[in-house]
C-alpha positions as CSV (number, residue, x, y, z in Angstrom):
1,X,69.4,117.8,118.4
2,X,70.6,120.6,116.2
3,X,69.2,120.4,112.6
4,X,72.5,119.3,111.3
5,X,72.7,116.0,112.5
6,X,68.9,115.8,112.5
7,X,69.6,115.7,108.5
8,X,72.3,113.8,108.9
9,X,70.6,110.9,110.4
10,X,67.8,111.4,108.1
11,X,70.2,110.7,105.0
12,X,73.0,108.5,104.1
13,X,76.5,110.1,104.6
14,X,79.8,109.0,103.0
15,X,79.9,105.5,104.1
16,X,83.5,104.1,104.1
17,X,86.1,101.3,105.2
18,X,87.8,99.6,108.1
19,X,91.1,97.7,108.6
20,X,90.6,95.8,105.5
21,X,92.2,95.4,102.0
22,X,91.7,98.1,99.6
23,X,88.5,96.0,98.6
24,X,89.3,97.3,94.7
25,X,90.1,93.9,93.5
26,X,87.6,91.7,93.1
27,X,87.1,91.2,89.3
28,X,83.7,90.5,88.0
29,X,83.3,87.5,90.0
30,X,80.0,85.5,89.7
31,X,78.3,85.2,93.3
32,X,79.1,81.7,93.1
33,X,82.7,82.2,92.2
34,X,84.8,81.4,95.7
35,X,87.7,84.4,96.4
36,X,90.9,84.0,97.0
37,X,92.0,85.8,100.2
38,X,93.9,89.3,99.7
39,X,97.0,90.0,102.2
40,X,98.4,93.3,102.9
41,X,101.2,94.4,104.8
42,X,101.7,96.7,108.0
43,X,104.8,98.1,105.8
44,X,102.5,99.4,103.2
45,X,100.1,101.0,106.3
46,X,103.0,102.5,107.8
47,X,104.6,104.2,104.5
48,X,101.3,105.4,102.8
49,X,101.2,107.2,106.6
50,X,105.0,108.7,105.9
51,X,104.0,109.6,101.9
52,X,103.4,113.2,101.0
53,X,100.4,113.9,99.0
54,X,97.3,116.6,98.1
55,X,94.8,115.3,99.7
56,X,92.8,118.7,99.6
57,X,92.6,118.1,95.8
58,X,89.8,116.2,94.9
59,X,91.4,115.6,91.3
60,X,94.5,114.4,92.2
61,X,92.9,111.9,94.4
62,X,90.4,111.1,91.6
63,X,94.0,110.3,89.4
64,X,95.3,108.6,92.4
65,X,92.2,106.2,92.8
66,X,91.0,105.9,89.1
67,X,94.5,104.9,88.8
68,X,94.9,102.0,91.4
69,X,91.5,99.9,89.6
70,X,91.5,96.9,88.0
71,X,90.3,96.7,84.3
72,X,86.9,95.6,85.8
73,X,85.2,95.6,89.5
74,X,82.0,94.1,91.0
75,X,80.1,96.6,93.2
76,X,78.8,93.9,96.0
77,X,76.7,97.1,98.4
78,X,73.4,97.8,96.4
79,X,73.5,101.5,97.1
80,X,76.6,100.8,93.9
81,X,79.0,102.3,96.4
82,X,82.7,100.9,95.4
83,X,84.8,101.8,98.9
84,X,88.4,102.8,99.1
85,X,91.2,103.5,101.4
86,X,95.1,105.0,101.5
87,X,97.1,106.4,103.9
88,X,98.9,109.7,103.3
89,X,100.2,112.7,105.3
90,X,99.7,111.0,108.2
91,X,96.3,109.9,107.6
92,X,93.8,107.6,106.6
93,X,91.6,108.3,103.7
94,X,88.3,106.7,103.5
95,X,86.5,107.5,100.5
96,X,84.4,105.9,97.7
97,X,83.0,106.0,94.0
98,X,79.7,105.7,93.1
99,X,77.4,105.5,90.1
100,X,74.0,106.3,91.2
101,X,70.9,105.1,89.8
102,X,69.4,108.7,89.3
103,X,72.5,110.4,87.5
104,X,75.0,107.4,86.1
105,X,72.9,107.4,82.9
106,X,73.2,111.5,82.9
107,X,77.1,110.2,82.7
108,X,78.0,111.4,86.1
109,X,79.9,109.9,89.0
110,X,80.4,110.5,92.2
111,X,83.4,110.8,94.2
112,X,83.7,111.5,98.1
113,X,86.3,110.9,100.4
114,X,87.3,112.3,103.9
115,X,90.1,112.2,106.7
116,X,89.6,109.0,109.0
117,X,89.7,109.8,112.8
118,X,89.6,107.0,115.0
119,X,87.7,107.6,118.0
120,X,85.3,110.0,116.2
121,X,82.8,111.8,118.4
122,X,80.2,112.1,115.9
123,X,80.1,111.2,112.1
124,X,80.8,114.7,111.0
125,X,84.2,114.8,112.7
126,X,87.1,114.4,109.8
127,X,87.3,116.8,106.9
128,X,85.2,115.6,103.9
129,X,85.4,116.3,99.9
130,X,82.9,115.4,97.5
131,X,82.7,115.9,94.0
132,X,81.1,114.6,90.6
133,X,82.9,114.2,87.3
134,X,81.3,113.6,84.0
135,X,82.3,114.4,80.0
136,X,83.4,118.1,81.1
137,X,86.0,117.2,83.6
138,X,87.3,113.8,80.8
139,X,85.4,111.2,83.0
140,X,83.1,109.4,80.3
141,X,80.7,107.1,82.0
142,X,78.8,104.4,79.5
143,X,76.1,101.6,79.8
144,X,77.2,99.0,78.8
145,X,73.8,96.4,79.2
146,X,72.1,96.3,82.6
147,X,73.7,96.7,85.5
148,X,77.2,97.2,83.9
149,X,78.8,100.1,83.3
150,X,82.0,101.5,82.3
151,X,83.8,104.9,83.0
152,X,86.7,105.8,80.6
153,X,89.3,108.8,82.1
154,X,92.7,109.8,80.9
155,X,92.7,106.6,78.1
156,X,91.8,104.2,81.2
157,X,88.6,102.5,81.0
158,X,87.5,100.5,83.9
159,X,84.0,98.3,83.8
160,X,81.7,98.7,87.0
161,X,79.5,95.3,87.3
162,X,76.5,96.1,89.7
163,X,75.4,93.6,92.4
164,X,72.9,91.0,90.6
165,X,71.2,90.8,93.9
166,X,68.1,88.1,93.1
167,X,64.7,90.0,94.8
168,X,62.4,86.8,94.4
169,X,60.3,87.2,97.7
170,X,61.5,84.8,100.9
171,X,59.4,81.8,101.7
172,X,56.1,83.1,103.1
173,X,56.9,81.5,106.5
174,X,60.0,84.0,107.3
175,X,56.9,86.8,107.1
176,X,54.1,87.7,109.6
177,X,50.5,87.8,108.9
178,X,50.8,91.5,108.7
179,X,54.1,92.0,107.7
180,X,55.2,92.5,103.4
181,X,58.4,91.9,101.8
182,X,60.1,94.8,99.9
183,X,63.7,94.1,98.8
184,X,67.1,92.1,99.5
185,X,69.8,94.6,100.2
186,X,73.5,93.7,100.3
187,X,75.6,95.5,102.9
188,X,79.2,96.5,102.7
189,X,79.3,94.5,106.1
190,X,79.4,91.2,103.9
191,X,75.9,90.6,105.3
192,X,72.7,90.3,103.0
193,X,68.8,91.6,104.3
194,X,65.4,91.1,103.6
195,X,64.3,94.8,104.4
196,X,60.5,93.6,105.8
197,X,57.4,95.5,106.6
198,X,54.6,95.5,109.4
199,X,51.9,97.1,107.8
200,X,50.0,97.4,110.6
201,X,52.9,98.8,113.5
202,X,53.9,100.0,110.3
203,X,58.0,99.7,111.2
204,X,60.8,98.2,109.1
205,X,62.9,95.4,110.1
206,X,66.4,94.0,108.5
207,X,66.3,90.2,108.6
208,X,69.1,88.4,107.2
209,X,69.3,86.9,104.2
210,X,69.9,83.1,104.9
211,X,69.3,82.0,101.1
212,X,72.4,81.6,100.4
213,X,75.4,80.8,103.2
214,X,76.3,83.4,105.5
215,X,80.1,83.4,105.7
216,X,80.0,85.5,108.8
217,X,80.1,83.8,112.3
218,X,77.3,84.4,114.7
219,X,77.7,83.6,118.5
220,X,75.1,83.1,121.2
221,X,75.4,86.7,123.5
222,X,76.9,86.3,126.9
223,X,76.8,88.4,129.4
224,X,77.7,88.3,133.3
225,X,77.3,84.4,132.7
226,X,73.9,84.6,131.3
227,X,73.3,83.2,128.0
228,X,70.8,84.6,125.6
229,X,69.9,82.0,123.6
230,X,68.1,83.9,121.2
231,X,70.2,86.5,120.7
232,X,73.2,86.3,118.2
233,X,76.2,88.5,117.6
234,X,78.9,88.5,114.9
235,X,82.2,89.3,116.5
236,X,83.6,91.2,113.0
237,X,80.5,93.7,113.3
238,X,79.2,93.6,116.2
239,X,75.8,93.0,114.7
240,X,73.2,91.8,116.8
241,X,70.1,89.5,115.7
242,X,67.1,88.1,117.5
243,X,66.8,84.8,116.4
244,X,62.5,84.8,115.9
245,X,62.1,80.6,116.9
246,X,58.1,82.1,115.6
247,X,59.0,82.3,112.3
248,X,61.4,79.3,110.9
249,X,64.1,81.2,113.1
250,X,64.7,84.0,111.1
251,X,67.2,86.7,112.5
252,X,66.4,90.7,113.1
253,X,68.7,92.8,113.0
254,X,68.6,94.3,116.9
255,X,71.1,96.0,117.1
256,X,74.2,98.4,116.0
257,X,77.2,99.3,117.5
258,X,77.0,103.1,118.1
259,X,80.9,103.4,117.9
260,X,80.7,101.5,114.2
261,X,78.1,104.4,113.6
262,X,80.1,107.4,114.2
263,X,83.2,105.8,112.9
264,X,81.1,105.3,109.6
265,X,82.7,101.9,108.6
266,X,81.9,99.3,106.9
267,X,79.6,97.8,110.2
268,X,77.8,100.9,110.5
269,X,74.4,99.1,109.6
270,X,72.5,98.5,106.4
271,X,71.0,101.7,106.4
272,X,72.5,103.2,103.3
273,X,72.4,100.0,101.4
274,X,68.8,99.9,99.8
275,X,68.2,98.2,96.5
276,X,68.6,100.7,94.3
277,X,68.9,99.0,90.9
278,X,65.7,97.2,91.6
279,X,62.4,99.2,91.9
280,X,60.0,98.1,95.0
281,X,56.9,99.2,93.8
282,X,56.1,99.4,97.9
283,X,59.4,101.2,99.4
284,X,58.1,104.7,99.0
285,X,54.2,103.4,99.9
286,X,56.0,101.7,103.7
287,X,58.3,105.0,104.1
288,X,55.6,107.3,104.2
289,X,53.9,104.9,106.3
290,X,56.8,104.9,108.7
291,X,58.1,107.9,108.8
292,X,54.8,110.1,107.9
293,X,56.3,113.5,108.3
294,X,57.9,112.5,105.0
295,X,55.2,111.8,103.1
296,X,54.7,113.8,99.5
297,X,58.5,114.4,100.1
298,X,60.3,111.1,98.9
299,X,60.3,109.7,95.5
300,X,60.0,106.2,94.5
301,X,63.5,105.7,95.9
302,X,63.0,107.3,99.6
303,X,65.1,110.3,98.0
304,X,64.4,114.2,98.7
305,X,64.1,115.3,95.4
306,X,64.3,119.2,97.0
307,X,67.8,118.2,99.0
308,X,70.0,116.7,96.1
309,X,71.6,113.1,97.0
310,X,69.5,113.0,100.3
311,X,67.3,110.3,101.4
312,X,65.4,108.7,104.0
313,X,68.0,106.4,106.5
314,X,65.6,103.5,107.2
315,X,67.5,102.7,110.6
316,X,65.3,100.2,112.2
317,X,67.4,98.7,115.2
318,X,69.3,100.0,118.8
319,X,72.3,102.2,118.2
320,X,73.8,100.4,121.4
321,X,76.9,101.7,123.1
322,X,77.9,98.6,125.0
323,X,76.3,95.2,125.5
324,X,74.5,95.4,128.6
325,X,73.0,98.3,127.2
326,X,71.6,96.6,124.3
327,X,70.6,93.9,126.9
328,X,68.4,96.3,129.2
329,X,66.7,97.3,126.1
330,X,65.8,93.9,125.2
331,X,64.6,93.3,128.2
332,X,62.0,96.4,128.3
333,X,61.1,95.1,124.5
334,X,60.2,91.5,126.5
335,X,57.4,93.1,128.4
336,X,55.6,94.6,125.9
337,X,52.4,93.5,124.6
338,X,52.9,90.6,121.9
339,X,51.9,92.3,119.1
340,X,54.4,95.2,120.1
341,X,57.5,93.1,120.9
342,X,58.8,93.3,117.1
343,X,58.2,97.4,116.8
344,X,60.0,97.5,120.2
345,X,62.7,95.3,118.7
346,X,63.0,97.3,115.4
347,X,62.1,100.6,116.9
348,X,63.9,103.7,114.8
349,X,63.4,106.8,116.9
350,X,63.2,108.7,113.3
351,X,59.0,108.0,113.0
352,X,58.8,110.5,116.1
353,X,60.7,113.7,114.4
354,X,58.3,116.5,113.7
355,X,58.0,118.5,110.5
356,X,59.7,121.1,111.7
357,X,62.9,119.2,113.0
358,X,63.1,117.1,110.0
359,X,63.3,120.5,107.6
């Protein structure tokens, strides 16, 4: 693997949208509050597709966007990605803004976006822009109280409310003897984790976060006839869990649609969606654990402080490119020792890189 896309694995890219709504509407809801669905049109597809625009100009887009916000937004992914989408000169444009926990209080945002291809090869395929804005380019960002900021540009202020994501631990019987809870994440997926811990296989696992109702179907997995009972898929993402019958049923995340991966959607797993507005006092402690070619190199956050807006990808499932691929896999993971089957499960083939590859 060339050392591009070694680092790219190792760190979080622009993550960005499917065929969805704009997703810029939601106003401050509670996470009680019960949305009403939004509808768009095939008409609007097809003549953002026909409109001319500069795309190459990462300021004009910035208008374009800044423009098309609400007076206030909830930021539901707890990376505080806010995901966008428009179609112009014949393409999409995936993009999103950001106010990151290490520089919105240094009043800066970040803005990326990047040409959607739609049988990408690889992540990197699709040109990509990325810039950040603060006072110097009229882009004033303010905190407002915790977890809510606003950003004021061109006499439009818009108020960013951050993802109240409640981190009180899960009930003790969703863990292992061995294993330690670290955070809840909340993916742009729709789906909500408990990123877990083995401290002794030392490997992460994503379960889901049953606390409150998951809106998203999951299915038993078929295939050829045969019915995997404890395996469950969600047709929108193509998630896969193991349903763990060990520990009051809880679900691991098993597996991830490559495709979803190297289209960089919204389903391309909860890998870029830690919990960055709450501090684990153990996430840099179980990275360094994990990934121990790492260690001394990651701050509290699993960033690189040395490579700016880097971190470490905790990607702790199969990247699986069809179902009975995922299946064979499961099957080798069912004859392992006991005590291994969970590591096999969760296996990231990231704890293996070497020094030298990662740099």
């Amino acid at each position: 693997m060339k050392t591009k896309n070694i680092l790219k694995f190792l760190t979080f890219t622009l993550s960005s949208c499917f065929i969805l709504s704009f997703f810029t509407s939601i106003k401050a809801q509670t996470q009680t509050s019960i949305p009403t669905p939004k509808v768009t049109f095939n008409q609007q597809y097809i003549e953002g597709l026909q409109s001319h625009f500069p795309v190459d100009s990462t300021k004009a887009v910035f208008d374009l966007v800044f423009n098309a916000l609400p007076d206030e937004v909830y930021v539901y992914p707890t990376e505080n990605y806010y995901y966008f989408q428009f179609q112009a000169n014949g393409y999409w444009i995936w993009g999103n803004i950001r106010l990151g926990v290490l520089t919105r209080d240094k009043g800066i945002l970040h803005f990326a976006y990047y040409t959607y291809y739609g049988n990408p090869q690889t992540p990197d395929d699709g040109q990509s822009f990325v810039e950040h804005f603060d006072e110097s380019k009229g882009v004033v960002v303010k905190r407002l109280q915790e977890l809510r900021y606003s950003v004021t540009y061109k006499g439009k202020t818009v108020v960013f409310q951050f993802n109240k994501l409640n981190q009180t631990p899960p009930d003790a019987s969703l863990l292992g003897e061995q294993e330690v809870f670290v955070q809840r994440t909340f993916d742009e997926s729709g789906f909500g984790f408990l990123l877990i811990f083995n401290k002794v296989q030392k490997h992460f696992m994503y379960v889901l976060d049953e606390r409150e109702n998951v809106p998203l179907d999951l299915e038993m997995v078929v295939l050829d006839t045969l019915r995997y009972k404890n395996l469950l898929i969600n047709p929108a993402s193509s998630f896969i869990f193991y349903q763990d019958s060990s520990h009051q049923n809880r679900k691991i995340l098993a597996g991830v649609w490559a495709q979803n991966i190297r289209c960089n959607n919204y389903w391309d797993g909860p890998f870029d969606q830690l919990a960055d507005n709450f501090r684990s006092s153990l996430l840099k402690e179980c990275i360094e654990a994990a990934y121990p070619y790492v260690r001394g190199g990651v701050d509290e956050y699993g960033f690189f402080p040395i490579l700016e807006g880097s971190r470490m990808a905790i990607s702790c499932y199969y990247e699986y490119e069809d179902l009975g691929e995922f299946i064979q896999n499961f099957e080798m993971c069912l004859k392992q020792p006991a005590n291994e089957f969970f590591a096999c499960l969760a296996y990231d083939y990231k704890i293996h890189f070497s020094a030298s590859e990662k740099e």
